[in-house]
Rosetta silent file (secondary structure, phi, psi, omega in degrees, C-alpha in Angstrom):
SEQUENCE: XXXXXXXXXXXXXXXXXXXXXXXXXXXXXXXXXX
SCORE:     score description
SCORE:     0.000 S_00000001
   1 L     0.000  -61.500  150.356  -11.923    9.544    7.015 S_00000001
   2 L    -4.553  -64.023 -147.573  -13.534    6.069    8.092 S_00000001
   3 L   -91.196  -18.759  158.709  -16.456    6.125    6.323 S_00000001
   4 H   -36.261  -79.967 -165.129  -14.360    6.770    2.919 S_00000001
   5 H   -70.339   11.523  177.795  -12.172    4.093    3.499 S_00000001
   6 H   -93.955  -31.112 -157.606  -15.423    1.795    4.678 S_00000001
   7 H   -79.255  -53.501 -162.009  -17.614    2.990    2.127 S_00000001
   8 L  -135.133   71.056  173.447  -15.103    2.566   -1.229 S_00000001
   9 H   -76.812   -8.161  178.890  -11.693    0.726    0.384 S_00000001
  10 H   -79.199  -27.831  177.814  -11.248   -1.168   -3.347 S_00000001
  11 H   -87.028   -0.059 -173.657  -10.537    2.642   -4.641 S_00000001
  12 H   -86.497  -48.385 -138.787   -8.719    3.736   -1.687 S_00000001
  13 H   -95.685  -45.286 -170.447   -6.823    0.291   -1.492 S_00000001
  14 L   -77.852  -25.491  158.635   -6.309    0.219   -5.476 S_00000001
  15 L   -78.667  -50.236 -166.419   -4.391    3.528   -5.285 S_00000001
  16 H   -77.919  -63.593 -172.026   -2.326    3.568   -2.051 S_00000001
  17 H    -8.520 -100.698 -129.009   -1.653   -0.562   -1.913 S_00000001
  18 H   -51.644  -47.439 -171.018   -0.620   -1.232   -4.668 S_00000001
  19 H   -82.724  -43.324 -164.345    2.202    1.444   -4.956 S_00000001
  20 H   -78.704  -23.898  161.328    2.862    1.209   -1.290 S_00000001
  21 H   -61.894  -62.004  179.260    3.178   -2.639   -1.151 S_00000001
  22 H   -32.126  -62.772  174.658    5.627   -2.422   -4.596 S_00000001
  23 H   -20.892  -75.554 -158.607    7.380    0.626   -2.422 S_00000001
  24 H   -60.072  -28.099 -144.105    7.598   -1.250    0.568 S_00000001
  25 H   -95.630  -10.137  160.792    8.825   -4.880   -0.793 S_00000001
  26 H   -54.819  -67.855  153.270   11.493   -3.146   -2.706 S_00000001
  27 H   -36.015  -52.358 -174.046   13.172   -1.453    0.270 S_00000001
  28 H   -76.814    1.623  170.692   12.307   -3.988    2.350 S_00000001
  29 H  -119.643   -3.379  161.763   14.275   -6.581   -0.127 S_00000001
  30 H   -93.209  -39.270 -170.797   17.426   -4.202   -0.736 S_00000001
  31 L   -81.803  -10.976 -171.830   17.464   -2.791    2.416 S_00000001
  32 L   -75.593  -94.583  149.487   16.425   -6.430    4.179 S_00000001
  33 L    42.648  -88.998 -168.322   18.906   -8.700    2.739 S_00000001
  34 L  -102.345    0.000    0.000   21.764   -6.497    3.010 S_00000001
């Protein structure tokens, strides 16, 4: 699992990030907030 995310982390990083930062900053600004 390492060497995946060592070997190719921009396609690893370019799938999960990106929806889990959007994910995260959403919750984390309705549920933060408030």
């Amino acid at each position: 699992m390492d060497d995946k995310v060592v070997f190719k982390p921009s396609a690893f990083s370019h799938s999960v990030t990106e929806a889990d930062i959007l994910r995260a900053m959403d919750e984390y600004l309705y549920d933060g907030p408030m």
